[in-house]
Each structure stands twice: as structure tokens, then as C-alpha cells.
C-alpha positions as CSV (number, residue, x, y, z in Angstrom):
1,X,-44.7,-12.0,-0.5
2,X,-41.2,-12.7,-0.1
3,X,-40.2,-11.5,3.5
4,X,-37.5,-8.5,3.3
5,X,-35.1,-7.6,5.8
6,X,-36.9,-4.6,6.9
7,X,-39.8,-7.1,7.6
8,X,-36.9,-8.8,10.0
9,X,-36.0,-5.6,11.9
10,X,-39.2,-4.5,12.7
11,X,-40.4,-8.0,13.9
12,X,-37.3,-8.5,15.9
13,X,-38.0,-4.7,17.5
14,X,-41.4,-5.5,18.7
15,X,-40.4,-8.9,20.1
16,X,-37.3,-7.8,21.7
17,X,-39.3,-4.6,23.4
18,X,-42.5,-6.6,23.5
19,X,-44.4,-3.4,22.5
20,X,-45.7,-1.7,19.3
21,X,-45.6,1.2,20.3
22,X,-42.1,1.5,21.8
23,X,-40.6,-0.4,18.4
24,X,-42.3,1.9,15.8
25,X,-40.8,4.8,18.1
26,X,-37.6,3.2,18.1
27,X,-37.8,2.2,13.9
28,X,-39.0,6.3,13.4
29,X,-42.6,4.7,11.7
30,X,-46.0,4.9,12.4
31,X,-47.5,2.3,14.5
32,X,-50.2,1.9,12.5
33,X,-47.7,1.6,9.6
34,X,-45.7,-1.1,11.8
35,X,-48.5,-3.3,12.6
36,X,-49.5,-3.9,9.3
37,X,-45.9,-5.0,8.3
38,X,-46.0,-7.6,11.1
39,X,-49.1,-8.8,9.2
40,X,-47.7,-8.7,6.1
41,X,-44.7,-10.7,7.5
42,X,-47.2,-12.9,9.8
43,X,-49.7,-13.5,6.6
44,X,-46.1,-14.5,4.4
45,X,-45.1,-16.8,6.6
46,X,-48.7,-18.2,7.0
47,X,-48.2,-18.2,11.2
48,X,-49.1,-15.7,13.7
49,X,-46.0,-13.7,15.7
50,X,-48.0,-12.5,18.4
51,X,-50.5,-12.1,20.6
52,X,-52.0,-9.1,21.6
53,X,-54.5,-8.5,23.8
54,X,-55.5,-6.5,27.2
55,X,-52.7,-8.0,29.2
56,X,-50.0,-6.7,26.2
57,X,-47.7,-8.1,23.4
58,X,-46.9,-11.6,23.3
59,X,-44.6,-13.7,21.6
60,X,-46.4,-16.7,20.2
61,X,-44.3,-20.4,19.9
62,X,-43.4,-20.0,15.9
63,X,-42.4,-16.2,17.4
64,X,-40.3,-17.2,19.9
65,X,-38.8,-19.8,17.4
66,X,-38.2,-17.6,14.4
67,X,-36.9,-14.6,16.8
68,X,-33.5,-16.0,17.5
69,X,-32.7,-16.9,13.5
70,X,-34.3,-14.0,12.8
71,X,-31.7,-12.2,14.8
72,X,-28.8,-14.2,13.5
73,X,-30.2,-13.1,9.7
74,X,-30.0,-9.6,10.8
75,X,-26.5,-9.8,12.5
76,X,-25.2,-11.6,9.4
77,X,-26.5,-9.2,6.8
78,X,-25.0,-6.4,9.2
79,X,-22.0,-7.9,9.2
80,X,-21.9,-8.5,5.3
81,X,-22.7,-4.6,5.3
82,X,-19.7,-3.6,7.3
83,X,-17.4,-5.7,5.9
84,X,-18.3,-4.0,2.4
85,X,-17.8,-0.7,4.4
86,X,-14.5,-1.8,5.4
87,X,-13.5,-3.1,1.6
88,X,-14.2,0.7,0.7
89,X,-12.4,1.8,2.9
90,X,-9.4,-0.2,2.2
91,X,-9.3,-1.8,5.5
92,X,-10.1,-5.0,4.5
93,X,-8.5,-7.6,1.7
94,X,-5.3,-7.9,0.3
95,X,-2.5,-5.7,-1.2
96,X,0.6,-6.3,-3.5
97,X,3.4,-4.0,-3.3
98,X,6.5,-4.3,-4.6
99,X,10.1,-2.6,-3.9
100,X,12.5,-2.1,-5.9
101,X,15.5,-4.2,-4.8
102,X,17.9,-1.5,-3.9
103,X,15.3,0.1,-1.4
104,X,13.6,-3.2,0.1
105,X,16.8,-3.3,2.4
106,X,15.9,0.0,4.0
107,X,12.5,0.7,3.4
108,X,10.4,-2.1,3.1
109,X,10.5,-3.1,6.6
110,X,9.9,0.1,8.3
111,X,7.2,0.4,5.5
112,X,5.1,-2.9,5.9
113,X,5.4,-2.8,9.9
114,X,3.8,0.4,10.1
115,X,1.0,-0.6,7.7
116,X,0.2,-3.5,9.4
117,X,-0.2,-1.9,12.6
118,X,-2.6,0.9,10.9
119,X,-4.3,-2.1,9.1
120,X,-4.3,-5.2,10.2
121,X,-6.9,-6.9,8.4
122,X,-5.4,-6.1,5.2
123,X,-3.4,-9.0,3.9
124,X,0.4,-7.1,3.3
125,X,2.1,-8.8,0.4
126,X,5.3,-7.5,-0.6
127,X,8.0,-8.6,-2.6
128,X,11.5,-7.5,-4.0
129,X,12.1,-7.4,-7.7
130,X,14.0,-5.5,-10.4
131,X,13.0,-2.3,-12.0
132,X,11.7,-3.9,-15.2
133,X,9.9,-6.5,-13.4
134,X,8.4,-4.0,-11.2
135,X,6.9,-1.7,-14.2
136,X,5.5,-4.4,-16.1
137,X,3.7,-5.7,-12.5
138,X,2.0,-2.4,-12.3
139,X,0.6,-2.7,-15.4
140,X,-0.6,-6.2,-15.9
141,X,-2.2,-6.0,-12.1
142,X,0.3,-8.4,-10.3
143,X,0.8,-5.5,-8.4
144,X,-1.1,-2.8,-6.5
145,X,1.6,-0.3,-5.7
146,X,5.4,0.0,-5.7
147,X,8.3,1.5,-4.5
148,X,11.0,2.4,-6.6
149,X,12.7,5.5,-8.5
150,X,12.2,7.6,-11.3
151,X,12.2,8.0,-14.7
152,X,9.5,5.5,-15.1
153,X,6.9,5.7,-17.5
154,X,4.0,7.9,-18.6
155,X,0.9,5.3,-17.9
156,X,2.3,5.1,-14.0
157,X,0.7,7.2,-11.3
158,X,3.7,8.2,-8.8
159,X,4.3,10.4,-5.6
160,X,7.5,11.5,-4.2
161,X,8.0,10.4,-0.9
162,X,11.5,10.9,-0.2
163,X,14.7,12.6,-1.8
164,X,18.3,11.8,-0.5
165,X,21.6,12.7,-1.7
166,X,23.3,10.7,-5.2
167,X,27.3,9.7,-4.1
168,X,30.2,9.1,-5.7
169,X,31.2,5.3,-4.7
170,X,34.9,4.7,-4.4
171,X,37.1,2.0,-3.7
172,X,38.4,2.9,-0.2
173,X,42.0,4.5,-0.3
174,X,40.7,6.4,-3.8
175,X,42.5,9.7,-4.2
176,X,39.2,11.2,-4.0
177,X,37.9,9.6,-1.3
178,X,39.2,11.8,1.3
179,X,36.6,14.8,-0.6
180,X,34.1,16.0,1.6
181,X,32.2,16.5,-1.7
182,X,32.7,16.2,-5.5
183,X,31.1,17.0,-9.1
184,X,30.6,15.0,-11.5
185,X,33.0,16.4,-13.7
186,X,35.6,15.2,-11.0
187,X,35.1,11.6,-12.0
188,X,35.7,12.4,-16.0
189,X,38.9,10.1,-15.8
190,X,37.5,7.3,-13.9
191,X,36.8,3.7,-14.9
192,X,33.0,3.5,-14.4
193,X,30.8,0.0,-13.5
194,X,27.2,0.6,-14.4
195,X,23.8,-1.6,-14.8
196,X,23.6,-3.2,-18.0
197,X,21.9,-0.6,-20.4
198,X,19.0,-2.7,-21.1
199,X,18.4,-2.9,-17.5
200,X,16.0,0.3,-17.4
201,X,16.4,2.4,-20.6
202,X,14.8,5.4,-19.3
203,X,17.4,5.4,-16.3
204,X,19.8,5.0,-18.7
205,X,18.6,8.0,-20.7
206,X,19.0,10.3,-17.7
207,X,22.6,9.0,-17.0
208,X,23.1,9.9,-20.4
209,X,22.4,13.6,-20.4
210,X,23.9,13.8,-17.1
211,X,27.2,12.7,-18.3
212,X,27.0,15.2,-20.9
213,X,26.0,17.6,-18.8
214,X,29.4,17.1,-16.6
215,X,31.4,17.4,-20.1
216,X,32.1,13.4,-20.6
217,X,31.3,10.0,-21.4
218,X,32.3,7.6,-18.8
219,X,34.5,4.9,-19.9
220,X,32.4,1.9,-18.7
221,X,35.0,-1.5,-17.7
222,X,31.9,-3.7,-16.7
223,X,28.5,-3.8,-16.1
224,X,26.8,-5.9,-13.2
225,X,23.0,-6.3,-12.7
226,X,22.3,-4.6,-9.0
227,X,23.7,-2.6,-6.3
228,X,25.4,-5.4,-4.6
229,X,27.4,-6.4,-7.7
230,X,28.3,-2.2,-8.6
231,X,29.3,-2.2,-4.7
232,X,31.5,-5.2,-5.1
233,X,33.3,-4.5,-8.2
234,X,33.9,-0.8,-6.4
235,X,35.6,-2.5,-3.3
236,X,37.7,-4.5,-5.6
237,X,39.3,-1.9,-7.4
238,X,37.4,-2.4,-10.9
239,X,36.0,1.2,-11.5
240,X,33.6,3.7,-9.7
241,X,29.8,4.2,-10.0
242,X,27.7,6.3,-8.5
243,X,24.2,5.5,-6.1
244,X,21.6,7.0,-4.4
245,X,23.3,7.3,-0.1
246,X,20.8,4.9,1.4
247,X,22.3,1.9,-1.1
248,X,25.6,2.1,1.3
249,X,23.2,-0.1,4.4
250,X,24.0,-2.8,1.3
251,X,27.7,-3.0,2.1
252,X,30.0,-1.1,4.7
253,X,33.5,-2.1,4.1
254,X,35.9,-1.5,1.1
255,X,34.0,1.5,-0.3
256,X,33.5,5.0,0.5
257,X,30.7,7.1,-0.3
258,X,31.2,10.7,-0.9
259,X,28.1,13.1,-2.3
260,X,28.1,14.4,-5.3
261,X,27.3,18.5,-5.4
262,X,23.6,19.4,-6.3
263,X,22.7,15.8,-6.9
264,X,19.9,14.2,-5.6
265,X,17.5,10.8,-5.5
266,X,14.2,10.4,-5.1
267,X,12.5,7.6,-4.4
268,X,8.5,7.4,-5.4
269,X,5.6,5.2,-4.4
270,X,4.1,4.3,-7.8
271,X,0.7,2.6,-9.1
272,X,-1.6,2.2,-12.3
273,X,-4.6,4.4,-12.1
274,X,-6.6,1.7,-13.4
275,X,-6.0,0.6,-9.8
276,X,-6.6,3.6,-7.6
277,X,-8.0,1.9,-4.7
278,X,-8.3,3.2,-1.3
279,X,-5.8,1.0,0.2
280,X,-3.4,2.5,-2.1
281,X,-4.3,5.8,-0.8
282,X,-3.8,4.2,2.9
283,X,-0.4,2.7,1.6
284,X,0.5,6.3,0.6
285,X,-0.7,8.2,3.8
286,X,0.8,5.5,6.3
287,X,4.2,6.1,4.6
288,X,4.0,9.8,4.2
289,X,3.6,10.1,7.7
290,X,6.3,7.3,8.5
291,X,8.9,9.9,6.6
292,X,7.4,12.8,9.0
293,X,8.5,10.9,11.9
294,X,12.1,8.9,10.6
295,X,14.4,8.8,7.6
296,X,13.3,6.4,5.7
297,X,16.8,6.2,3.9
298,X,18.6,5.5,6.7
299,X,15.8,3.0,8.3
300,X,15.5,-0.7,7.7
């Protein structure tokens, strides 16, 4: 017979009470039950445990030898057992997020501090990239979660967890600038700077209808990859574009942010369901009740 951990635990029980009776009332078994699995372990091992006689329970020299590995065995497999508790629980390991570059500025430091406090034995990895980068992490599992904003795709798993006000973004001294709000249709004249269009098509596709929704189609002058680039070709004069409030913690001089009326953006914590782990669920409560407590568009 191969000796079993349960052949461990009741050993160590009577050696550490030095008493049958008291270890099969602490291990909820028979006596009877427990003494024969200490001869069972005793006859594996070919060695006697104990001693037993008038005078009580005794620890023999190969028992007080095997007690303290014995013990170490037992503390290591419950250790092994916790830590697998703690893996399913998502308190444990390692977990690859990524933001979206316009809302790493703002959120991702606000976002990673307060999951580190909440989980410090999880190993935080997170990383900046670009919209197209971030979609095609999610789905080849370079990434557990992300941060970023909608339209995404159909395969992607997302939660809203905030929603913030879309501006108009003007080179300071605009005529327009002065507008405690605006429409869309106010900007018909305009030159525009946008992303590139093959930057994220299905953004693209909603700029689309909303144009036409507004009544025209903005005459586009130049196209820069990112928010710093739109903001700087704004504060030189080159056109307007139009961003999601937050994305004015990127620059604060030369452009002036006004909202637009019944506009709004969300920004979503997103992830492949192949991958619905429980750290992803721990991501998602830790930041849900971050946005109960702060702004996370104006935090950073």
C-alpha cells in the first residue's frame, strides 16, 4: 500500500495529541476505524509509530522521525490546495490588460493602483496600444481584458463602465469657441482632421452615419494617427475634430473644447469569452466601484 495523505493526517493527529481517542474525535472517525489506518500506515511503511500500552500513547524513534516530514507533507499539500483556491478565485497569477491609448493617460493609473491594492498577488500587466492592436490582442490571447471604446466587434464580450460627454475641439480664438455648447450641424463648414480611415473601420462607420445625420460630409484636410496629433493640428489652425472630453488631460493650451448637444462617449472594459476568468470579473468589479467613488474621465 502506497501511503495517502489521509494516512498522514490521522498519524500526525494521534502523535501530536498523543491519544486515539482524542484524534479520531478530532478527525470525526471511529476509533476503531483510526487504529486500523495507523496499522495500515505502520504495516506500509514496514515500522511501528507507536507504542501503546497501560501508561498511554507513545511515539516510537521512526515516529518521532517521520512526524516532523510528515507535517511538512501536510503543510505543503495544504498550501498547494490554497493556492489552487486562490487561482480560482483570481487572486493569484497574472493578468494582461490593455488601454486604449487615448484613455491610458487618465484611466489606467487610477485603474491598476486600485487593483493592486485589492489584489496584490496578481501580477498587473498593462500596456498602451492602438485600437486595432488592442482587438486583435483579445482575440489571439495576448490579452486578458481591455479598455477601450465602442463599436468593436461581435466576438468581444464588453461592459460599459463610464460615459462622458463628445466635444467639439477648436483652435483657441475659433468663432465658435466662445459656445457654451454646439451641434454638429454647427461645424458643417469646417475643415475637419480625423484618424486615418483604416485606423478602426467600424469607428469610422459610426462617424459616417453621424455626419449624415447632422446633414453633411466633413471636408477632411488631414488625417493624423492619435489624439495627440488631432490635438496638435487643432492648436495650429489646420481644421477641427471632435473627441470624447477626457482626451483634453492630453493637451491644455491652444485648443478649446466645447460639448457637442446630446453627444456622448462611452468607454467599455472588454474581453474574449474564451477567456472569462475570475480575475477578469475582479478587474471589472474593482473598476466599477472605482467609478462609484471618482470620475474616472477626469482621473489619472
Amino acid at each position: 500500500m502506497t501511503p495517502e495523505l489521509r494516512h498522514l493526517r490521522y498519524f500526525v493527529a494521534v502523535a501530536e495529541h498523543l491519544s486515539f481517542t482524542v484524534a479520531a474525535r478530532e478527525l470525526h472517525i471511529a476509533q476503531q476505524s483510526l487504529s486500523q489506518q495507523i496499522a495500515a500506515l505502520e504495516h506500509a511503511l514496514g515500522a511501528r509509530l507507536f507504542d501503546r500500552d497501560t501508561r498511554g500513547t507513545r511515539l516510537t524513534e521512526v515516529g518521532r522521525v517521520f512526524l516532523p516530514e510528515a507535517q511538512a507533507v501536510l503543510a505543503r499539500a495544504d498550501a498547494a490546495l490554497e493556492t489552487a483556491r486562490k487561482a480560482m478565485r483570481g487572486e493569484i497569477g497574472r493578468l494582461r490588460v490593455a488601454f486604449l491609448v487615448s484613455t491610458a493617460n487618465y484611466m489606467m493609473p487610477p485603474v491598476v493602483r486600485a487593483f493592486r491594492e485589492r489584489y496584490p498577488d496578481v501580477e498587473l500587466l498593462a500596456e498602451a496600444v492602438g485600437i486595432a492592436g488592442l482587438v486583435a490582442g483579445l482575440r489571439e490571447d495576448r490579452y486578458d481584458a481591455a479598455f477601450t471604446r465602442p463599436p468593436l466587434v461581435g466576438d468581444l464580450v464588453t461592459a460599459t463602465l463610464v460615459a462622458e460627454p463628445v466635444c467639439a475641439v477648436l483652435p483657441a480664438g475659433h468663432p465658435l469657441a466662445g459656445r457654451a455648447e454646439l451641434r454638429l450641424a454647427d461645424l458643417a463648414g469646417e475643415p475637419w482632421v480625423l484618424t486615418p480611415r483604416g485606423s478602426w473601420e467600424p469607428w469610422h462607420r459610426k462617424y459616417d452615419e453621424d455626419f449624415r445625420a447632422a446633414g453633411f460630409e466633413p471636408r477632411v484636410v488631414q488625417r493624423a494617427d492619435g489624439v495627440p496629433s488631432l490635438l496638435g493640428l487643432v492648436a495650429a489652425g489646420v481644421g477641427v475634430t471632435r473627441l470624447a472630453r477626457s482626451a483634453h488631460s492630453l493637451r491644455r493650451s491652444g485648443v478649446v473644447f466645447v460639448p457637442l448637444a446630446d453627444e456622448r462617449a462611452e468607454t467599455v472594459m472588454a474581453w474574449h469569452p474564451a477567456r472569462d476568468r475570475q480575475a477578469v470579473r475582479n478587474l471589472l468589479g474593482v473598476v466599477a466601484d472605482l467609478a462609484a467613488k471618482i470620475d474616472l474621465t477626469e482621473a489619472g
